[in-house]
PAPA-445879 format. One record per atom (N, C-alpha, C): residue in one letter; x, y negated, z. Coordinates in steps of 0.1 Angstrom, whole numbers, padded with zeros to 4 digits, always signed. Example, Ala and Ser with C-alpha at 12.3 -4.5 7.8 and 13.67 -1.06 7.14 Angstrom:
residues 2
A+0132+0057+0078
A+0123+0045+0078
A+0132+0033+0078
S+0128+0022+0071
S+0137+0011+0071
S+0129+0000+0079
end
This chain:
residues 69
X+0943-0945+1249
X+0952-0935+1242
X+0951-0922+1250
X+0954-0914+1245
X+0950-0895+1242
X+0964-0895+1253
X+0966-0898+1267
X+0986-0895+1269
X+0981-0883+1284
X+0986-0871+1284
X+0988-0860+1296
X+1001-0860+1299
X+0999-0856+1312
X+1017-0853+1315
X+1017-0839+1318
X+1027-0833+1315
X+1026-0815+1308
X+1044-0817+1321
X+1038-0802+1327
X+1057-0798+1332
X+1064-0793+1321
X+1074-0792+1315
X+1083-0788+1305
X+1089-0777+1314
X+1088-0761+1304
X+1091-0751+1308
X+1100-0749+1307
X+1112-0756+1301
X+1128-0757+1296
X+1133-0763+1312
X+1129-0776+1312
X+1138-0777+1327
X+1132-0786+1337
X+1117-0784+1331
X+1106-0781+1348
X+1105-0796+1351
X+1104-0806+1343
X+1108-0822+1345
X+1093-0825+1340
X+1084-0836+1342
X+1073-0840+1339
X+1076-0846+1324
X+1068-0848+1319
X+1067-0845+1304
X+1052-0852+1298
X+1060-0868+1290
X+1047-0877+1284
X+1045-0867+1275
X+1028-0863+1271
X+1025-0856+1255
X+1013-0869+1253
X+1014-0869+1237
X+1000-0875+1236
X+0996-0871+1221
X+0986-0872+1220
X+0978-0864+1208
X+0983-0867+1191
X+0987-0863+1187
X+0996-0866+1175
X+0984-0869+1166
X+0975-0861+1162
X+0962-0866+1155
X+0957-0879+1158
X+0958-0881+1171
X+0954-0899+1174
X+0962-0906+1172
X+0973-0907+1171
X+0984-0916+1166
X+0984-0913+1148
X+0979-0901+1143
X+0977-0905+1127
X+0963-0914+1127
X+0953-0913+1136
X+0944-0920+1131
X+0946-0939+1135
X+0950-0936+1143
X+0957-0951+1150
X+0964-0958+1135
X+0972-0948+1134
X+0981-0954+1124
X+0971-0958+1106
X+0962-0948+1102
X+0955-0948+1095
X+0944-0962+1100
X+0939-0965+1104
X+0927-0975+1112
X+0937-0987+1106
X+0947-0990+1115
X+0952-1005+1105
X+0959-1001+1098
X+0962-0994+1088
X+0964-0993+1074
X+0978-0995+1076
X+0982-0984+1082
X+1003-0986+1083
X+1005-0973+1078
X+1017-0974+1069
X+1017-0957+1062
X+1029-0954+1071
X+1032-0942+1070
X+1040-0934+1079
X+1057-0939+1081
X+1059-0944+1067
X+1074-0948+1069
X+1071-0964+1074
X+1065-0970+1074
X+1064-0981+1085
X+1064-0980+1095
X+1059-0974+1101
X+1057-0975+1118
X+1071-0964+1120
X+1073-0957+1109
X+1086-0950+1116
X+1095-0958+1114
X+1095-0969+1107
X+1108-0974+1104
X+1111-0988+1115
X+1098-0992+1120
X+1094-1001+1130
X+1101-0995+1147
X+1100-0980+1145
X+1103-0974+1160
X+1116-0966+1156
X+1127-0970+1149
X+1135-0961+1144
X+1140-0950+1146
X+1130-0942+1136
X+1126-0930+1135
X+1124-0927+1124
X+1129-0910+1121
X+1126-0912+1104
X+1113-0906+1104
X+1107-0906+1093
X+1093-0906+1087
X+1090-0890+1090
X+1099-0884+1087
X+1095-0866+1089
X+1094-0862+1107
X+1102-0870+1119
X+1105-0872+1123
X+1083-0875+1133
X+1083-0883+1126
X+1068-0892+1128
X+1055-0881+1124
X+1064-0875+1113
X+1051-0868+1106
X+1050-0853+1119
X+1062-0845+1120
X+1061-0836+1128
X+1054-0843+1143
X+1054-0853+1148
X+1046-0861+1160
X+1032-0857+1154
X+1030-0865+1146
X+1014-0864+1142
X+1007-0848+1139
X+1013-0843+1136
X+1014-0825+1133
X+1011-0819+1148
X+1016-0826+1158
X+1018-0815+1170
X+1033-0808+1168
X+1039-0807+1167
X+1051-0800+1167
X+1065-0805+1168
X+1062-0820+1171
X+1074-0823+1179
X+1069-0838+1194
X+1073-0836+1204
X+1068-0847+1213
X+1073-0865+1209
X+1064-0871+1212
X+1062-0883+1208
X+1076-0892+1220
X+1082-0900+1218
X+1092-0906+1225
X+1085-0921+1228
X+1093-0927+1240
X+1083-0932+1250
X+1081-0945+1237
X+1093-0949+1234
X+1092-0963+1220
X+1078-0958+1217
X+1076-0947+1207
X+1062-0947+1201
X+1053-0950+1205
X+1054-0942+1222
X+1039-0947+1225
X+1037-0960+1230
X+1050-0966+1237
X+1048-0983+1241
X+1038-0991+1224
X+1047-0988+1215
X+1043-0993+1203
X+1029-0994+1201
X+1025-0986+1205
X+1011-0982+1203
X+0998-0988+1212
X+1006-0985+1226
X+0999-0991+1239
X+0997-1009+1240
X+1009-1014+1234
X+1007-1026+1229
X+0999-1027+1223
X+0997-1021+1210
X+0984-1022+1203
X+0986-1032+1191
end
Protein backbone atom coordinates (compact mmCIF):
# COMPACT_ATOMS: atom_id res chain seq x y z
CA UNK A 1 0.00 0.00 0.00
CA UNK A 2 0.75 3.69 -1.27
CA UNK A 3 1.07 5.01 3.04
CA UNK A 4 3.78 8.42 3.64
CA UNK A 5 3.90 10.13 6.73
CA UNK A 6 3.53 13.95 6.00
CA UNK A 7 4.18 16.60 9.20
CA UNK A 8 0.71 18.47 9.38
CA UNK A 9 1.21 22.21 9.09
CA UNK A 10 -1.93 22.91 11.36
CA UNK A 11 -0.31 21.39 14.51
CA UNK A 12 3.13 19.93 13.38
CA UNK A 13 2.00 16.14 14.50
CA UNK A 14 3.12 13.29 12.08
CA UNK A 15 0.46 12.50 9.78
CA UNK A 16 -0.73 8.86 7.99
CA UNK A 17 -1.53 9.97 4.09
CA UNK A 18 -2.09 7.27 1.61
CA UNK A 19 -3.01 7.49 -1.98
CA UNK A 20 -6.64 7.90 -2.45
CA UNK A 21 -6.50 6.70 -6.25
CA UNK A 22 -5.12 3.33 -4.77
CA UNK A 23 -7.65 2.71 -2.44
CA UNK A 24 -10.26 3.45 -5.50
CA UNK A 25 -8.46 0.92 -7.38
CA UNK A 26 -8.20 -1.43 -4.39
CA UNK A 27 -11.67 -0.97 -3.93
CA UNK A 28 -12.52 -1.37 -7.82
CA UNK A 29 -10.15 -4.87 -8.13
CA UNK A 30 -12.55 -6.76 -5.71
CA UNK A 31 -15.52 -5.32 -6.95
CA UNK A 32 -16.79 -3.30 -3.71
CA UNK A 33 -18.75 -0.20 -4.60
CA UNK A 34 -18.19 2.82 -2.49
CA UNK A 35 -21.08 2.59 -0.08
CA UNK A 36 -19.89 -0.79 1.02
CA UNK A 37 -16.65 -0.38 2.17
CA UNK A 38 -17.92 2.96 3.56
CA UNK A 39 -20.55 1.40 5.24
CA UNK A 40 -18.08 -1.58 6.48
CA UNK A 41 -15.66 1.34 8.06
CA UNK A 42 -18.48 3.69 9.25
CA UNK A 43 -18.13 6.21 7.19
CA UNK A 44 -20.41 7.85 4.82
CA UNK A 45 -19.87 7.31 1.20
CA UNK A 46 -19.08 11.12 0.28
CA UNK A 47 -16.91 10.96 3.13
CA UNK A 48 -14.96 7.79 1.20
CA UNK A 49 -15.41 9.47 -2.07
CA UNK A 50 -13.50 12.78 -0.97
CA UNK A 51 -10.52 10.03 0.36
CA UNK A 52 -10.30 8.63 -2.99
CA UNK A 53 -10.38 12.25 -4.64
CA UNK A 54 -7.34 13.44 -2.52
CA UNK A 55 -9.18 15.91 -0.59
CA UNK A 56 -9.83 14.58 2.53
CA UNK A 57 -7.09 12.25 4.73
CA UNK A 58 -7.82 8.63 5.03
CA UNK A 59 -8.53 7.50 8.97
CA UNK A 60 -6.43 4.80 10.39
CA UNK A 61 -9.98 2.18 10.32
CA UNK A 62 -9.52 2.58 6.49
CA UNK A 63 -6.34 1.85 6.04
CA UNK A 64 -6.19 -1.22 8.70
CA UNK A 65 -9.24 -2.39 6.50
CA UNK A 66 -7.26 -2.44 3.70
CA UNK A 67 -3.82 -3.61 5.02
CA UNK A 68 -5.66 -6.67 6.14
CA UNK A 69 -6.54 -7.14 2.76
Amino acid sequence: MKIKTIICTRCHQDRIVVDGGYLRKLRQDKKLSLREVARRNNISAAYLCDIELGRRMAPIALINFWQKG
